[in-house]
VOPAGU-2260 file (C-alpha; in pm, 1 decimal, decimal comma):
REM VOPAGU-2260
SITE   aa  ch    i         X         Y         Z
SITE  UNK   A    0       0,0       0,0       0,0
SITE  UNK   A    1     141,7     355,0     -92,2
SITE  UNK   A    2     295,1     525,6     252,4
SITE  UNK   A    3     203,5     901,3     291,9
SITE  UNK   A    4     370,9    1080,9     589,3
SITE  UNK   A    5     146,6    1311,0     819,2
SITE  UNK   A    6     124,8    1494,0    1139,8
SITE  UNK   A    7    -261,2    1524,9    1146,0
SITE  UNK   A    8    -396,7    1222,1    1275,2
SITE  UNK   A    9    -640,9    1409,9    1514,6
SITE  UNK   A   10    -787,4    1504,6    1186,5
SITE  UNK   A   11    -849,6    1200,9    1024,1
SITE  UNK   A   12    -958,2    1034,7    1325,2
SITE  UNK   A   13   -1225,6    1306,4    1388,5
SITE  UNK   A   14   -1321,1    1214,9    1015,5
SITE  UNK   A   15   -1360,1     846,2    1075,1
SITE  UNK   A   16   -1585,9     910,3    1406,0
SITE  UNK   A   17   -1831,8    1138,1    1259,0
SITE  UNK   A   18   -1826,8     948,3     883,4
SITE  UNK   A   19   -2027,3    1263,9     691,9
SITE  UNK   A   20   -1904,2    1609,1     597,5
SITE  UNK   A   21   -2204,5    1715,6     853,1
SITE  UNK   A   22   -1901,6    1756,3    1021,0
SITE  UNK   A   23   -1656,2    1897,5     826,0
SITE  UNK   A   24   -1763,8    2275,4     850,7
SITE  UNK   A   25   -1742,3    2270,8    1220,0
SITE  UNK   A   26   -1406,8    2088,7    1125,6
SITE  UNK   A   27   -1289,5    2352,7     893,6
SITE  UNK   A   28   -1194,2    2613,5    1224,6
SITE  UNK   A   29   -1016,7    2316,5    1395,5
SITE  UNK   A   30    -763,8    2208,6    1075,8
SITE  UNK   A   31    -629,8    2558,3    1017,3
SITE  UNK   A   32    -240,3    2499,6    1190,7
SITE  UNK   A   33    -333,8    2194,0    1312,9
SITE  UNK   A   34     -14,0    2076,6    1108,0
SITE  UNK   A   35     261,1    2283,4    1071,3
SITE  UNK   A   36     415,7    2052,1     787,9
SITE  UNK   A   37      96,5    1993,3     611,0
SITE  UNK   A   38    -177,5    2224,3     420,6
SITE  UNK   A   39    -372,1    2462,2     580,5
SITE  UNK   A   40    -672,6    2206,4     514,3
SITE  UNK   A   41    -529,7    1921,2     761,3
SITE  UNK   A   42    -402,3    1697,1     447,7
SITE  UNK   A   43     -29,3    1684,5     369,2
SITE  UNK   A   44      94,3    1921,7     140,1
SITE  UNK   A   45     170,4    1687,2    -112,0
SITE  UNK   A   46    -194,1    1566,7    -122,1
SITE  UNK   A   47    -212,1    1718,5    -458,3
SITE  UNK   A   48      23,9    1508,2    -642,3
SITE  UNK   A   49      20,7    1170,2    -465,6
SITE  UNK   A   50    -246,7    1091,7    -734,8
SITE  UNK   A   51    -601,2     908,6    -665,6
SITE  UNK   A   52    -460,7     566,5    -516,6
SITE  UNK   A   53    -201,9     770,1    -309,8
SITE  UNK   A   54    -485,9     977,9    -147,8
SITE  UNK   A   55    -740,0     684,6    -131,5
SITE  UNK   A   56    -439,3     454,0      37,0
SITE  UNK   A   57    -355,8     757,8     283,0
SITE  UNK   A   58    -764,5     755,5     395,7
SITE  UNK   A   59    -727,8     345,7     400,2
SITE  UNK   A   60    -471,0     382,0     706,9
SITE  UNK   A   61    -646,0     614,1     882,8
SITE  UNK   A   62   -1036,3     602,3     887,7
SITE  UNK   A   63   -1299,6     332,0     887,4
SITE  UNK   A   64   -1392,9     171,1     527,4
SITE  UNK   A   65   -1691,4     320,4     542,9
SITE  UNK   A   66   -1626,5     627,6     583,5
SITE  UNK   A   67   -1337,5     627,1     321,9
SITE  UNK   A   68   -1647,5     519,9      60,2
SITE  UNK   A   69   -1811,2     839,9     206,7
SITE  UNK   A   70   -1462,3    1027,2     123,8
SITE  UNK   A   71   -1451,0     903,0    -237,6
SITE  UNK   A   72   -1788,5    1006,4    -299,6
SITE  UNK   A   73   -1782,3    1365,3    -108,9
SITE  UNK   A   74   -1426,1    1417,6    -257,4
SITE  UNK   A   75   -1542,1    1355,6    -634,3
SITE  UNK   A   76   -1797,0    1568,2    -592,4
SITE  UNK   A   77   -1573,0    1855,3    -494,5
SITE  UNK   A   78   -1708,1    1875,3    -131,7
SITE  UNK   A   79   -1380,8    1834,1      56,4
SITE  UNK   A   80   -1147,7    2152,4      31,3
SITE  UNK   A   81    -809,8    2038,1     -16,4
SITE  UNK   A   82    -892,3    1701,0    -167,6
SITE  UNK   A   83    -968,5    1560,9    -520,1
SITE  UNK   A   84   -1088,7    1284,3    -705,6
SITE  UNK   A   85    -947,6    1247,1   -1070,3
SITE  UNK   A   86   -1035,6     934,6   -1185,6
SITE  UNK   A   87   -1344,8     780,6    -980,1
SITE  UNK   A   88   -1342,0     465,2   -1173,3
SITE  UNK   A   89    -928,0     467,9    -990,2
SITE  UNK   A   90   -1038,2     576,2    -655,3
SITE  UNK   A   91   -1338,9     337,0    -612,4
SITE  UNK   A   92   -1147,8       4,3    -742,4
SITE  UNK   A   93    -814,2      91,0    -520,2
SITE  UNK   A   94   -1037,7     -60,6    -182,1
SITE  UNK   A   95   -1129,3    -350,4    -358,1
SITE  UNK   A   96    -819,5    -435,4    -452,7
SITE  UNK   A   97    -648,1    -380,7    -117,4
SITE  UNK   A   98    -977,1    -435,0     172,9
SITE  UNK   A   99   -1018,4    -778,8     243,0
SITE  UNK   A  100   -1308,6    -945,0     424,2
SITE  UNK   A  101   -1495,8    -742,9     684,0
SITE  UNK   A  102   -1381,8    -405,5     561,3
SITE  UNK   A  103   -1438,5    -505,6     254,3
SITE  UNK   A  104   -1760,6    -549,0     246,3
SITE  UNK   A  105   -1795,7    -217,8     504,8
SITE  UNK   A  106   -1615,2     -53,6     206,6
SITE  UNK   A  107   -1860,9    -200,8     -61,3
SITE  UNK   A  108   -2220,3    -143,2      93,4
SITE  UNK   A  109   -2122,8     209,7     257,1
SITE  UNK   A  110   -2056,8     299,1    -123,3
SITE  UNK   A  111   -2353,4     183,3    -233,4
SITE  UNK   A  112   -2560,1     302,5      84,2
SITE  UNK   A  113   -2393,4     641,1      80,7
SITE  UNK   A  114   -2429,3     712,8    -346,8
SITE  UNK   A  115   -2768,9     566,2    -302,8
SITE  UNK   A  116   -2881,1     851,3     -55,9
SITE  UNK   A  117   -2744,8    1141,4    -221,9
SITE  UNK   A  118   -2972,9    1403,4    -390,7
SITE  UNK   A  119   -3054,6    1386,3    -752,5
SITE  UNK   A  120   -2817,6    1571,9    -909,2
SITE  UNK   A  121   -2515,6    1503,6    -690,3
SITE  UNK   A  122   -2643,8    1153,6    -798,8
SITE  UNK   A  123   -2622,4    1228,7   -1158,6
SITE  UNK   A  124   -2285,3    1346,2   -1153,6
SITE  UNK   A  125   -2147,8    1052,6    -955,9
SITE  UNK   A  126   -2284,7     819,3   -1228,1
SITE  UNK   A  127   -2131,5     995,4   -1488,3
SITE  UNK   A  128   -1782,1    1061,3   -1331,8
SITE  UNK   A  129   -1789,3     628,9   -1275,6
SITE  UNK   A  130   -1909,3     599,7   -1625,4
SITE  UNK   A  131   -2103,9     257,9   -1489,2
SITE  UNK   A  132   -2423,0     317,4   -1654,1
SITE  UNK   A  133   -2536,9     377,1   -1995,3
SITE  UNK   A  134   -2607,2     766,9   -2050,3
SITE  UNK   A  135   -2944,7     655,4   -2263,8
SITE  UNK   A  136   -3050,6     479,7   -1944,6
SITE  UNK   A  137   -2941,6     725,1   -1647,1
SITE  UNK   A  138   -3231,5     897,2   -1650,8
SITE  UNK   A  139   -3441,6     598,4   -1620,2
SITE  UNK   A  140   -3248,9     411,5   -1353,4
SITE  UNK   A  141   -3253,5     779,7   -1133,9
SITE  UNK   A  142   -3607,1     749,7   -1168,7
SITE  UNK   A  143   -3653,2     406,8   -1088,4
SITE  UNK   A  144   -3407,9     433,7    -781,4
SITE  UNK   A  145   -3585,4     719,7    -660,8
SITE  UNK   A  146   -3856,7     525,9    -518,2
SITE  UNK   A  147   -3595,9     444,1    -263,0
SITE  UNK   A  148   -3467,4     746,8    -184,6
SITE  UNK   A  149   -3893,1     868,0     -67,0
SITE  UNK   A  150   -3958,4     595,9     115,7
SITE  UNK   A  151   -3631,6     566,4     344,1
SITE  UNK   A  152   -3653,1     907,3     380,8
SITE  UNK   A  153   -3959,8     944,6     455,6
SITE  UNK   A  154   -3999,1    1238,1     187,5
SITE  UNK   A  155   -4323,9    1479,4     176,6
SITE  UNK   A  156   -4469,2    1568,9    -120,4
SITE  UNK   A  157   -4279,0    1938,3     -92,2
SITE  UNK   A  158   -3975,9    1755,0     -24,2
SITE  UNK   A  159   -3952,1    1548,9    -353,9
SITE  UNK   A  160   -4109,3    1826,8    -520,6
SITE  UNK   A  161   -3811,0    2083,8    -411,0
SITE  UNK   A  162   -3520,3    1799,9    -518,7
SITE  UNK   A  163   -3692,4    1737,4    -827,2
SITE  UNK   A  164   -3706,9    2091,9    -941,8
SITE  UNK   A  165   -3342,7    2100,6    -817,8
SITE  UNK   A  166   -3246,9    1820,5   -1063,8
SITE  UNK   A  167   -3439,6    1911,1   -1348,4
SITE  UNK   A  168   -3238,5    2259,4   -1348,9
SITE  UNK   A  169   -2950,9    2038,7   -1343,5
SITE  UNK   A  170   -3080,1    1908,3   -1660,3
SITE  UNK   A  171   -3166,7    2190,1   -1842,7
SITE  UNK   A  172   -2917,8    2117,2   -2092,1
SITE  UNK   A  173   -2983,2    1727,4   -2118,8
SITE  UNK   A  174   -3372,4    1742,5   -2105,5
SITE  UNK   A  175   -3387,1    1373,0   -2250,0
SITE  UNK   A  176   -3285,4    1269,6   -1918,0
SITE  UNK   A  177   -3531,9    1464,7   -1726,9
SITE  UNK   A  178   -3774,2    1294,6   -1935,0
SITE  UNK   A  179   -3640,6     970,9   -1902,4
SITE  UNK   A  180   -3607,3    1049,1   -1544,4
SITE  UNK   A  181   -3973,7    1079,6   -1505,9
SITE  UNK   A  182   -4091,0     779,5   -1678,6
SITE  UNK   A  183   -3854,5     577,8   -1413,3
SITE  UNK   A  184   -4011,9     739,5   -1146,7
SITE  UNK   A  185   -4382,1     649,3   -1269,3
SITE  UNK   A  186   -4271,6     310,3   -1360,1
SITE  UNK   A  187   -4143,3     247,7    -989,6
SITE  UNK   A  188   -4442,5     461,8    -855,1
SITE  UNK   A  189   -4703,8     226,3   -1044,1
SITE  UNK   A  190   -4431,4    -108,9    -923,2
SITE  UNK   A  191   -4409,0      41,7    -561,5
SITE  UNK   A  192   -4809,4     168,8    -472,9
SITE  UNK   A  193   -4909,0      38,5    -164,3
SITE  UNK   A  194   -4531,9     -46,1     -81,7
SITE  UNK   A  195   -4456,0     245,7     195,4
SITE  UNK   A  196   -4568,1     486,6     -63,0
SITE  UNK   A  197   -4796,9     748,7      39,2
SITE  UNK   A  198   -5168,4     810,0    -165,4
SITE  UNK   A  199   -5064,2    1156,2    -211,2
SITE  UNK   A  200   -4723,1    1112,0    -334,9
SITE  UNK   A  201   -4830,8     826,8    -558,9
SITE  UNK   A  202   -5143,0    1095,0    -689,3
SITE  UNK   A  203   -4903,3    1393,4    -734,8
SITE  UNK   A  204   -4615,1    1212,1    -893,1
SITE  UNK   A  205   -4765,9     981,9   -1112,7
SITE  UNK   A  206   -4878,3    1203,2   -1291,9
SITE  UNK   A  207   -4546,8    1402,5   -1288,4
SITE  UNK   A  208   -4499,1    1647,0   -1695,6
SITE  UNK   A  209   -4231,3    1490,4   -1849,7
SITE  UNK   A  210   -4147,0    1841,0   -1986,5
């Protein structure tokens, strides 16, 4: 596994315990100096240019699985100041390929758990940075995983409402997939009525304008 030197192991433990960047912004006052040979952002100042495995095998030594699945996902999405993601097709194969067993499989389902539960359009970019699904089909499979996203959530009707109008500005220049986005959601609505699916969300989103 690639070695990374660091003085800020307060930091990355902090990161492991709370496992979401709900903490990171009370975070952000603690890092400044907290190294005086790394970045002002708690990582080493070399974080840069140690390339995806280098930064995902730095996490791997420090934090939980799961919560380095949360860091590859928060850090592709450019939510982490002072870390990157180039490649996520290189930073979400470098676990498999060095987790064994129990973290592992930590590793695998936090990935899945943590993508899974993300908004719409933070959704949408995640699938196309991994380049794992067909852009003809995106939109659909969105739409059909949505389902999931209301029901463990409990959404209301103005919550889904809010995210969906959130997304669909997100496709403004991609309509197709707003459209295809829609017919998922129906599909799954029509699949899924009954199933923890409220009468009102089923009646207002069923029957959803695909424009």
């Amino acid at each position: 596994m690639t070695k990374v030197s660091n003085d800020n192991q307060g930091f990355m433990a902090l990161y492991g315990r709370f496992g979401s960047l709900v903490a990171m912004g009370y975070l952000a006052v603690v890092l400044t100096g907290c190294s005086s040979n790394g970045s002002e952002n708690g990582f080493p100042e070399n974080f840069d240019k140690i390339g995806d495995a280098g930064r995902i095998a730095f996490m791997m030594e420090r934090v939980p699985a799961d919560s380095v699945a949360r860091f590859i996902c928060d850090a592709a999405l450019g939510k982490i100041e002072g870390a990157r993601i180039d490649s996520l097709a290189t930073a979400t194969l470098y676990p498999y390929e060095h987790y064994r067993d129990a973290d592992l499989a930590s590793y695998a389902n936090a990935y899945d758990t943590y993508s899974q539960s993300l908004p719409l359009p933070e959704k949408m970019r995640l699938y196309g940075m991994a380049a794992q699904v067909n852009p003809q089909q995106m939109g659909y499979q969105l739409g059909v995983e949505y389902i999931n996203n209301i029901r463990s959530r409990k959404m209301s009707v103005q919550d889904i409402s809010a995210e969906i109008a959130e997304f669909k500005k997100a496709c403004k220049s991609d309509p197709d997939t707003y459209r295809r986005f829609v017919k998922g959601l129906k599909a799954a609505l029509e699949m899924e009525h009954g199933n923890g699916i409220s009468e009102e969300v089923y009646t207002r989103f069923s029957n959803l304008p695909e424009e």
